[in-house]
N, C-alpha and C positions, 0 to 999 in steps of 0.2 A: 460561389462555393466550388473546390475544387481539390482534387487528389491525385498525387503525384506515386510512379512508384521507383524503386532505383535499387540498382545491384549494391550490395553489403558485405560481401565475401563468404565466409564458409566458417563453420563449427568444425570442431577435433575430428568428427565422422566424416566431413565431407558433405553435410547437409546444405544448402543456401541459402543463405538470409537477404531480406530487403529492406528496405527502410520506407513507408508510407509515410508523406506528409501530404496533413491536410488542412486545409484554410479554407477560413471564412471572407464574407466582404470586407468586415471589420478590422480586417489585418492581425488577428488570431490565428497563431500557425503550431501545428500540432504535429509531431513527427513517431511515428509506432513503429516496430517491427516486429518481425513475424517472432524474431527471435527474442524468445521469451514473455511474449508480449509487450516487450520493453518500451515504453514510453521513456526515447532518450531528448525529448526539447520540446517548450514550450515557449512560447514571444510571444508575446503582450505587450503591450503598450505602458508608459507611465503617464502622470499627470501634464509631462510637457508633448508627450507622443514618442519617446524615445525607446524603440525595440530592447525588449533584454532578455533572458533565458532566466524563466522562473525555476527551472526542474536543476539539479545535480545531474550530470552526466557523461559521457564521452565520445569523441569523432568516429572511434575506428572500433569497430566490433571486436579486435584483439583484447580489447581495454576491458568490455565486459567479459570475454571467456577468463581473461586473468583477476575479475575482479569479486571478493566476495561481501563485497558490500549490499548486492537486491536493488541496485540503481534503476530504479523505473519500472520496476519490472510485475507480471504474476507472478505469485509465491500459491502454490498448493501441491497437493492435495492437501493441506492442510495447511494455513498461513501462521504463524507465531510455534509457541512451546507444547508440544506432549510431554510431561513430567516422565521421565523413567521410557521414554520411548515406548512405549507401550498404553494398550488400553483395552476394555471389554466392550464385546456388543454381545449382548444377549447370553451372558456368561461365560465365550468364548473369548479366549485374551488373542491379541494381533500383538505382533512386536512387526517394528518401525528403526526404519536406519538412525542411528547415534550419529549427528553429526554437529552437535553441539555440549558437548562433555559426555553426562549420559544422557542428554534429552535428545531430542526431537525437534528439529527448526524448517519452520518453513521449507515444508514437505521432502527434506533428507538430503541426499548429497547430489542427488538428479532430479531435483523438482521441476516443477513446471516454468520454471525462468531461466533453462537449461536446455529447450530445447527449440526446433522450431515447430511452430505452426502452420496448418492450412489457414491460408488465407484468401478472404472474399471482399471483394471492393462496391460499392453501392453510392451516385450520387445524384441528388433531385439539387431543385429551386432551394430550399431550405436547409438541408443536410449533406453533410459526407458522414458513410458508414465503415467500420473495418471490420469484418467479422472474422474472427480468427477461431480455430478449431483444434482438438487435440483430443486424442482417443491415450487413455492410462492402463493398462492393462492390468489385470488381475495380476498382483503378488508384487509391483515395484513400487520399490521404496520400503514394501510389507505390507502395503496397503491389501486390502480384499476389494476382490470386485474387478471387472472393467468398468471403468469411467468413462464417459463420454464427455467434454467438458464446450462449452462455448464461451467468449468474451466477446462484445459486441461493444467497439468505438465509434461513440454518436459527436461529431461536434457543428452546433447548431450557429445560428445567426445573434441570437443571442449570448454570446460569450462562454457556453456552455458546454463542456467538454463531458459527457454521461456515459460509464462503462456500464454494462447491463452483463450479472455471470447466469449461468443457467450449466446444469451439469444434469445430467442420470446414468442412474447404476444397474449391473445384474447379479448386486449383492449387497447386502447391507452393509455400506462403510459408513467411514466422515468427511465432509468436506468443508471446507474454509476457504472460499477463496478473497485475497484482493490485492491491490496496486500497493506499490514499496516505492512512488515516489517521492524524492525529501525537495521539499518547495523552500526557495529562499527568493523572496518578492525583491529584495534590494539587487538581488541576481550580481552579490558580493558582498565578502565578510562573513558575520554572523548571524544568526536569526534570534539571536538574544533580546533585539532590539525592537522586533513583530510584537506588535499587541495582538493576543490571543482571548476568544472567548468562545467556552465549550461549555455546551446547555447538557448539563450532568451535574447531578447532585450526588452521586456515590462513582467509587471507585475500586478495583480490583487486586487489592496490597498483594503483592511478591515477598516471597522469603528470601535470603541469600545468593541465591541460583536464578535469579528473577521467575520462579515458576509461583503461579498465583496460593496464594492459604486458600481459597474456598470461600472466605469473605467479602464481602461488601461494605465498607467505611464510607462515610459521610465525608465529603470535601470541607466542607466548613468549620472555619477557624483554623485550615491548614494552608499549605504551600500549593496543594493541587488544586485549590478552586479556581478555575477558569470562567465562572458563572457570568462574571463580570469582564470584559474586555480589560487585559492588561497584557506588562509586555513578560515575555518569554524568559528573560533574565531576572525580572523582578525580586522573584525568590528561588531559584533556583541552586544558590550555594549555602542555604539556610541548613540548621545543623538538625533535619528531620530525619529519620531513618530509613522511609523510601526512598527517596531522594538520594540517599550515601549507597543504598543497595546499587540503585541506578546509576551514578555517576550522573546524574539528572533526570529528564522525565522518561521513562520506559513501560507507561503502565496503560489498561485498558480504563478506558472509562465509560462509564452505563447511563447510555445516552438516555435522557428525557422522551417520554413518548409524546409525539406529538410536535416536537422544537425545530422550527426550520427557520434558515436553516441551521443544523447541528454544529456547525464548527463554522465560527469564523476569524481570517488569518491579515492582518492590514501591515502594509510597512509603512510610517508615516513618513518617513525619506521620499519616498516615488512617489507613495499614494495607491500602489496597485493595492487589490484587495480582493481575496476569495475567499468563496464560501461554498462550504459542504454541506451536501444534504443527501443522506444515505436512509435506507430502508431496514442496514442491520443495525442489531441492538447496540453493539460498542465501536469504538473509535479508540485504534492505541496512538498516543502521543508520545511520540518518541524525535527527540530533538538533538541525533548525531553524536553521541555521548563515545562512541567507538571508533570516529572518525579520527583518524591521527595525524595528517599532517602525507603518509603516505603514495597517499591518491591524488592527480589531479588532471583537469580537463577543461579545456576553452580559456586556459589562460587564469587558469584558478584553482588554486593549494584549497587542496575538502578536507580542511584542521577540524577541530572538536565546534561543534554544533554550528557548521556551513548551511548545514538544510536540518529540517525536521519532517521529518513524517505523518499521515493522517493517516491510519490504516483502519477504514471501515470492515469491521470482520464481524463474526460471536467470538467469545471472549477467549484468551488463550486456556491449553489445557482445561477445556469444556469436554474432550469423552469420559474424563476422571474425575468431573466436578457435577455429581447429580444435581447440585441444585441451579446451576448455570444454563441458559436454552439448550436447546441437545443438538446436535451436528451431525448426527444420524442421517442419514439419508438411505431410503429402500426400493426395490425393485419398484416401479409404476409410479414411484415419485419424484418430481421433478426440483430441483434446489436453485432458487431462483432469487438475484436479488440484482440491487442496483444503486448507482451512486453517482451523485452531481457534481463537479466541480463546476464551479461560476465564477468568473475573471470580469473585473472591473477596475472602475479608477475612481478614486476619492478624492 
């Protein structure tokens, strides 16, 4: 086990960023930096042993200051949609920076994938760790409160790469946080062709503006059942009306209690294969639908659905949805969750 750290350049203020890569015996190599949290590269192996880059990404930290795609990155204080930019706690409304028409995205126009982090480095027999740190202050973004937030990168001997968040407040806010990396196992092309299966029997339908109705739908006998391993393109140009809102898949889904693990992603071309297992309630499946052709990096054009996303969160626009888990978080309590990625070969 071993961890490497290496100069990155600098952000618009003049902050400096580094690049952490860490690796196992197994020849799992895993590359973070402070900036943003950004997880920009993973290598893995395939079924003949051939190194590839599972994650979307880019070389030169220019590429993410110009880039508004969330390549790799933390997204919070709040991850996914606030409807109307706004919400109540305890009958007080907060208004929230518009940086998605009129909503709220993945915590505004200087979130937490904007900026750098403290960072702390940690490694034994078994593990490397990267504990990275970031203090939110009361009123950015609109958020209330100072935040204190932590991310903590575990990646073990067994193929397991485990982000652990933990935050507290000295005011009643919301937090959501999680990883916006989009995984493409073939590490080229599309992910159309990944069989996909996600232990969820309902689902979170989007109005026109992808912000959630409040609802919960049953997967079955639709386009979004993933209950069963299949492939990613199967149905996804089917004439359903989620699906046309999204331009593909963009929606949360409510994970089974109890299903581990929760999401699993296979490409049968390589054979690599990972699998998720997360502590929060949903997982949004979101498979590049925005991706145009625009962007590219390592020798590879990111056209419409290159990667797809796993985003273990609570469900988007949860301060506005009483009956959704609640993302409140208050003085003396601590917001704490965690999530597995596990890399293999079939």
């Amino acid at each position: 086990m071993k961890m490497d750290r290496r100069p990155w350049g600098s952000t618009a203020d003049g902050s400096r960023a580094h690049l952490y890569v860490m690796e196992n015996n197994g020849g799992l190599r895993v590359t973070v930096s402070d900036y943003g949290g950004t997880v920009t590269s993973i290598l893995t192996q395939d079924r003949d042993g051939v190194l590839g880059d599972v994650v979307l990404g880019f070389d030169a930290i220019e590429e993410y200051l110009a880039s508004k795609a969330y390549l790799g990155c933390i997204v919070g204080r709040y991850a996914n949609r606030i409807a109307g930019a706004r919400f109540k706690i305890d009958g007080v409304e907060h208004s929230v920076a518009r940086n998605h028409g009129a909503h709220h995205l993945h915590g505004g126009a200087r979130g937490f994938d904007k900026v750098v982090w403290e960072a702390h480095r940690a490694v034994d027999s078994e593990s490397v760790r990267l504990e990275l740190r970031l203090r939110s202050v009361d009123g950015e973004e609109g958020y209330p409160g100072n935040l204190d937030a932590w991310v903590t990168y575990t990646l073990n001997e067994r193929g397991e790469l485990r982000i652990d968040y933990r935050a507290e407040t000295d005011r009643a806010t919301v937090v959501n946080l999680t990883n916006h990396s989009y995984f493409n196992l073939a590490c080229r092309g599309t992910v159309l062709g990944h069989e996909l299966r996600i232990d969820a029997d309902l689902f979170t339908p989007v109005d026109g503006e992808l912000i959630p109705t409040g609802e919960t739908l049953g997967v079955d006998g639709t386009p979004m059942d993933f209950r069963r391993p299949r492939r990613v393109g199967e149905r996804i140009t089917e004439p359903y009306e989620q699906l046309e809102r999204g331009g593909g898949y963009d929606h949360n889904y409510v994970l089974n209690k109890g299903g581990e693990p929760a999401v699993t992603l296979h490409d049968p071309g390589s054979g690599r294969v990972l699998e998720v297992s997360t502590t929060q309630p949903g997982v949004q499946l979101y498979t590049g639908n925005f991706l145009d052709g625009s962007m590219s990096g390592r020798g590879r054009t990111y056209t419409r659905h290159a990667g797809l996303c796993l985003e273990t969160q609570h469900y988007p626009d949860s301060p506005n949805q009483p009956g959704f888990p609640s993302t409140v978080l208050r003085p003396g309590e601590t917001y704490n969750h965690s999530t597995v990625f596990r890399f293999s070969v079939m």
